[in-house]
N, C-alpha and C positions, 0 to 999 in steps of 0.2 A: 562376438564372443564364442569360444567353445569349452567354457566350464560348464557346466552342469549346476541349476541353481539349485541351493539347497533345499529352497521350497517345494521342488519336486522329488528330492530327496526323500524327506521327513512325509512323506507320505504314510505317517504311521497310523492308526484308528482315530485317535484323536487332535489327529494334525487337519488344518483346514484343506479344504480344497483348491488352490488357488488356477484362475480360469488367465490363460497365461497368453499375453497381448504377442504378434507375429509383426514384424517388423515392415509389415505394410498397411496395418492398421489405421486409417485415417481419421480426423473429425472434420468432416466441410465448413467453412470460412462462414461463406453466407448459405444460410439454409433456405433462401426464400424460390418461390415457384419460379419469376423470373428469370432468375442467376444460373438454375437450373436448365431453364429452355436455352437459354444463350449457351450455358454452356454446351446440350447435347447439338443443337443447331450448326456449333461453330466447328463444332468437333476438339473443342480445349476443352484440356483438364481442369478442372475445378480446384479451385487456391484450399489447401489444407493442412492441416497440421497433424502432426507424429501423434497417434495416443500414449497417454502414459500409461505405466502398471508394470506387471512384472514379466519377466524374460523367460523363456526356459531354458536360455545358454545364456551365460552374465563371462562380462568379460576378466573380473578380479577374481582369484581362489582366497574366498574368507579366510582361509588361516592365515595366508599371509598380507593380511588387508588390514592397513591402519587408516584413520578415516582422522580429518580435520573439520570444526565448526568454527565460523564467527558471524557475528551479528555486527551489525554497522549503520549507521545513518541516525535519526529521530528513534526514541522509545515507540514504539502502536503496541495495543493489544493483543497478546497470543505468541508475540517471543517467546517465550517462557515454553506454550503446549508446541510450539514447531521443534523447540532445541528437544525434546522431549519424546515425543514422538521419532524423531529421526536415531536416538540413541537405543530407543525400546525397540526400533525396525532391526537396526543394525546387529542388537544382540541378541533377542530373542528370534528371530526368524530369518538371519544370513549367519550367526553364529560369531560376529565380530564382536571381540570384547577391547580391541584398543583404538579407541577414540581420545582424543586430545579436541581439549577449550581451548582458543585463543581468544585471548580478553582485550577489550576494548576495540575493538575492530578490527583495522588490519594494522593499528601500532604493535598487536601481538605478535605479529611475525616479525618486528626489527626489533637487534637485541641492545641498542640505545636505550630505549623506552625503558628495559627491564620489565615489563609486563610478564606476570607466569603463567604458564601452559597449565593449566590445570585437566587430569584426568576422570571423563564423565563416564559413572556406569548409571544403571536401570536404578541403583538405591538411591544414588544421588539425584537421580529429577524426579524421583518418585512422587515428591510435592509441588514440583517447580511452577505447574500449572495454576496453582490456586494466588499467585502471585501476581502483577504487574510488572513491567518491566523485563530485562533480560540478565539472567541470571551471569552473563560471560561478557556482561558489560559492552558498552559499544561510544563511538567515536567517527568524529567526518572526517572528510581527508581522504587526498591520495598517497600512498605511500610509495618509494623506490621500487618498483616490480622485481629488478633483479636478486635484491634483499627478499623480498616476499619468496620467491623461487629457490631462493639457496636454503631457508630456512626448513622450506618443505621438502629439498631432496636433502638434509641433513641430518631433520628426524624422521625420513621414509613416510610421508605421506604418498596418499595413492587416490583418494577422492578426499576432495574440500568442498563442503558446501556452505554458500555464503547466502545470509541471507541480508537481504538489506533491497534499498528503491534504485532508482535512478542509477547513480554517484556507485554505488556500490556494485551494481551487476558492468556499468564501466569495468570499474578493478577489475573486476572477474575476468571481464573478456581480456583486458591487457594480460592476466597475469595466466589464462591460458594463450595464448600469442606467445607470450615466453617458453613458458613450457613445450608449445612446437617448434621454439626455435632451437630450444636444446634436443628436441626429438625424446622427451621425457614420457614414459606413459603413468600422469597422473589428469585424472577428472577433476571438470570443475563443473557445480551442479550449483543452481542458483535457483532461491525462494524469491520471489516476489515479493518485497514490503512495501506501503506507501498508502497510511493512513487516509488520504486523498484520492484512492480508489483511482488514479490519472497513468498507469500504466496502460500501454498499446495494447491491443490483440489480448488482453484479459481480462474476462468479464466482472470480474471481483474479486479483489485483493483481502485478503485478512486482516482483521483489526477494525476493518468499515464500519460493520454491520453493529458492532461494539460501539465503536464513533459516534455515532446518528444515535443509537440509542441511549446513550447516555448526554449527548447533546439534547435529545429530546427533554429529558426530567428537565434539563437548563431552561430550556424556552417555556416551557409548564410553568417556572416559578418567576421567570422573566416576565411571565404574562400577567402574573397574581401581583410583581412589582406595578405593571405601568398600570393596570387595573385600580391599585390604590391610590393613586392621587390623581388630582384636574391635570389633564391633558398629559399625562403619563408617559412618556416613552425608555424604549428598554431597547439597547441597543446590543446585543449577543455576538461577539466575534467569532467562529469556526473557524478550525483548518481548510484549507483550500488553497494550494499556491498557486495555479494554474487551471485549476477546476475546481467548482461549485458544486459538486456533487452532495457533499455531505450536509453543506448548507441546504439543497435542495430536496435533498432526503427527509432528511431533520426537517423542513418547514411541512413536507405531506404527512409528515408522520402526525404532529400538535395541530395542525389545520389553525392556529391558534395565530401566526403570523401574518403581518398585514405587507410586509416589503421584503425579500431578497434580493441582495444585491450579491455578484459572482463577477470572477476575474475576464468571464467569456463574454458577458455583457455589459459596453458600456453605456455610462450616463451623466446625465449632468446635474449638477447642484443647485444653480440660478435657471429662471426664463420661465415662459410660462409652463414650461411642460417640463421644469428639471425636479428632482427631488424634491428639495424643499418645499414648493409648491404643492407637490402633489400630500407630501407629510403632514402640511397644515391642513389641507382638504380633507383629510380622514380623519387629523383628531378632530376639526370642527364638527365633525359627524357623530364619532365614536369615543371623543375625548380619553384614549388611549391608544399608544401602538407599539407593535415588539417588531424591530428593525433587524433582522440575520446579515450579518455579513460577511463573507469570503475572506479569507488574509489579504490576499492577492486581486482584490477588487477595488474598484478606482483610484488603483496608482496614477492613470495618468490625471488626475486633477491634482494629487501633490505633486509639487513642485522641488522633486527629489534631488537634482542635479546631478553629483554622480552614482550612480549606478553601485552600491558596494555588495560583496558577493560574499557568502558564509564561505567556508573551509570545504564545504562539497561543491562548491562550484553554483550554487543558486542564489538570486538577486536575491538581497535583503531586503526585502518590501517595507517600507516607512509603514506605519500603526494606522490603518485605514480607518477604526476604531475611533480611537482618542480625535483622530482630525473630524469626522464628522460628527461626534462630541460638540465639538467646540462651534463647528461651523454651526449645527443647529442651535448651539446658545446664543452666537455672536446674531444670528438672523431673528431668532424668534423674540431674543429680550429688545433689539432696537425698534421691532414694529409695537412694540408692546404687548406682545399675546403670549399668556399667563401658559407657560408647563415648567414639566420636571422631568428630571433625564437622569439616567441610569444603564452605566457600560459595563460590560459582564465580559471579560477576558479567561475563559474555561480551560484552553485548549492545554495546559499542561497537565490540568487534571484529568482530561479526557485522555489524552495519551498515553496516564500511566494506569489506566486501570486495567484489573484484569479480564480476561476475555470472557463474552458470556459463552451460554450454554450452544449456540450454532456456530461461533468464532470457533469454539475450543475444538468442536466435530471436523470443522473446515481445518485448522489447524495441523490436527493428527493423519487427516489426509494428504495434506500438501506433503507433511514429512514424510510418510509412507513410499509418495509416489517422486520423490525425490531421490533416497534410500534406492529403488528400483533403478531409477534412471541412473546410476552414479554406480549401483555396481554392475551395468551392463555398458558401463564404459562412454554412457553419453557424457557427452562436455560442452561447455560452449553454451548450455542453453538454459532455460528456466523452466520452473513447472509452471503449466497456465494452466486455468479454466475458459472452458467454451465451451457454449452451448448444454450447461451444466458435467459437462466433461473433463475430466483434467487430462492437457495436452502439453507435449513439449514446445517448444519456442525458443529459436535461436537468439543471443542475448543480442545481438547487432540489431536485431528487429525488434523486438521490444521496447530497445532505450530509443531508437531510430523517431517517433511522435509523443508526444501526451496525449492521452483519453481526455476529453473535453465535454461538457454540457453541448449539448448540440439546440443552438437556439430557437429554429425550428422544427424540433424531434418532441416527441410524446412528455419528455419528464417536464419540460421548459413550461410547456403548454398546461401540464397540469397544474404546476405552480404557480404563472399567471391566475387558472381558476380560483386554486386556493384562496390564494392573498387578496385577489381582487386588483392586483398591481397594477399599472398599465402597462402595454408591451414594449414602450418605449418611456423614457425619461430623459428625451433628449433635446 
């Protein structure tokens, strides 16, 4: 870029200082002492990422910058402070005042749908934070990319930020690929969403920390359930399509859980070492137990057949819940050994609440450092965290793995402690 950002402009007595990131600015991958010697040894450069923040040459001139948002995928907590934040950057401190909402996802850019563009200033999100949900509405799906592209060079956008998981930062990349094929210069600037905290190469996505914690109050009164009756169980379903994180979170947090079960480890139901077994062995100890389970956790014992897939392209996982529900009724009433069960399906209300007080801080930063990257012309990428750092991240590599429970890694291990599980159920 060679406009001059305004931030360095507005250097007036009571304008902030802003300490302005140089275009080779790094955050190293892996921080550890080894990674380090190998690399000076070897004489390779060390795997690292862009840092974010702000430019002192941005590549848009604010006055003539119009800016697009949409949000897309599952509701998480803290939509609301990202769309927010990134409106307050835009206006108060690049001096952009035309911003366009496109509602419901990326149905907003086709004009079948009829969905309206609605125009966001600093009065209108003034509140938007104390909310749940997202204000600009959202929808799965991929849309025709060339329609997406005509839309934006018809109302002169110039950066789009989308925020949304998986599925949605795709779009992104397809619908900048268009835009280089027309040789267009408009940014496409991408938030990270994914309640499931299973995005690549970022340490922690927004909405999580909300997640676990309001899951936590769940498992507390899950626990005060199976507590009340003979041989008690509470069986708490979480988000987790692919990783167990939140489940795993949520059970260190209550210390109160006796079993997690997670998409990354499997187990079995019958044998002597399968679940069930081991379920009876603890109530007959402790004549209660609070069961967490992943969404995405022992599919392969149901008997799914075919595979059906949502509107973003992700397996519909069969109700892992309700099946071992039943399977523990069908086991425990035929040998005759007295309990009661109780299945606690949260996660829509988990989803839509609003963000707490760390989500909201993490929030107004992603959008900050978003704003930055998007008016100095980055495209193509997301804003990450590493290493408590926020870094940029090209979207190919991000969608490119899932973050996964690592079976052998530190959190797994703590939660074995926890629970008292065993390491295997198999």
């Amino acid at each position: 870029g060679n406009v001059v950002s305004p931030l360095k402009n507005s250097q007036r007595e009571d304008s902030p200082v802003y300490k302005f990131v140089d275009d080779n600015e790094r955050i190293i991958y892996d921080n550890s002492n080894d990674y380090y010697r190998q690399c000076m040894d070897s004489g390779i450069i060390p795997v690292s990422f862009e840092k974010a923040g702000p430019k002192e040459k941005i590549f848009f001139e604010p006055a003539k910058t119009k800016v697009g948002i949409v949000t897309c995928g599952g509701i998480c907590p803290g939509l609301n402070n990202v769309i927010r934040s990134i409106v307050n950057q835009l206006y108060y401190r690049y001096g952009i005042s035309r911003v366009l909402g496109f509602k419901y996802g990326y149905e907003g850019f086709i004009s079948d749908y009829n969905h309206e563009v609605i125009e966001l200033n600093p009065e209108m999100v003034s509140d938007i934070h104390n909310a749940g949900g997202t204000i600009l509405g959202t929808s799965r799906g991929s849309q025709d990319v060339g329609k997406v592209v005509d839309t934006m060079e018809i109302m002169n956008i110039n950066v789009l930020f989308c925020i949304g998981g998986d599925g949605t930062l795709r779009g992104a990349h397809a619908i900048h690929e268009e835009i280089r094929n027309r040789n267009l210069k408009i940014a496409v600037a991408g938030i990270p969403k994914t309640i499931d905290n299973d995005i690549d190469l970022i340490q922690k996505s927004f909405g999580f920390e909300t997640a676990f914690s309001i899951a936590n109050d769940i498992i507390r009164n899950a626990h005060n359930e199976a507590q009340g009756a003979y041989n008690g169980i509470a069986i708490v379903k979480l988000m987790g399509r692919d990783s167990g994180f939140i489940a795993a979170s949520a059970s260190l947090a209550t210390q109160e859980v006796n079993f997690v079960l997670v998409p990354e480890i499997s187990f079995d139901l019958f044998g002597p070492r399968g679940f069930l077994k081991v379920l009876r062995k603890s109530l007959e100890a402790k004549h209660h137990a609070v069961v967490v389970v992943a969404e995405g956790a022992g599919q392969d014992l149901i008997d799914s057949g075919d595979l059906e897939k949502d509107a973003s392209g992700n397996v519909k996982h069969k109700d892992i819940g309700v099946y071992l529900k039943e399977k523990i009724k069908e086991e425990f009433s035929s040998k005759g050994f007295p309990f009661s069960i109780k299945y606690i399906d949260p996660s829509y209300t988990i989803r839509s609440v609003p963000a707490n007080a760390y989500d909201s801080a993490f929030c107004l930063l992603l959008g900050q450092n978003a704003v930055h990257a998007g008016m100095a012309g980055r495209t193509n990428m997301v804003v990450g965290y590493w290493m408590n750092t926020f870094t940029h991240v090209p979207i190919p590599l991000a969608v490119s793995a899932r973050k996964k429970v690592d079976p052998d890694g530190w959190v797994w291990s703590s939660v074995l402690t926890s629970t008292g599980q065993p390491r295997d159920m198999r």
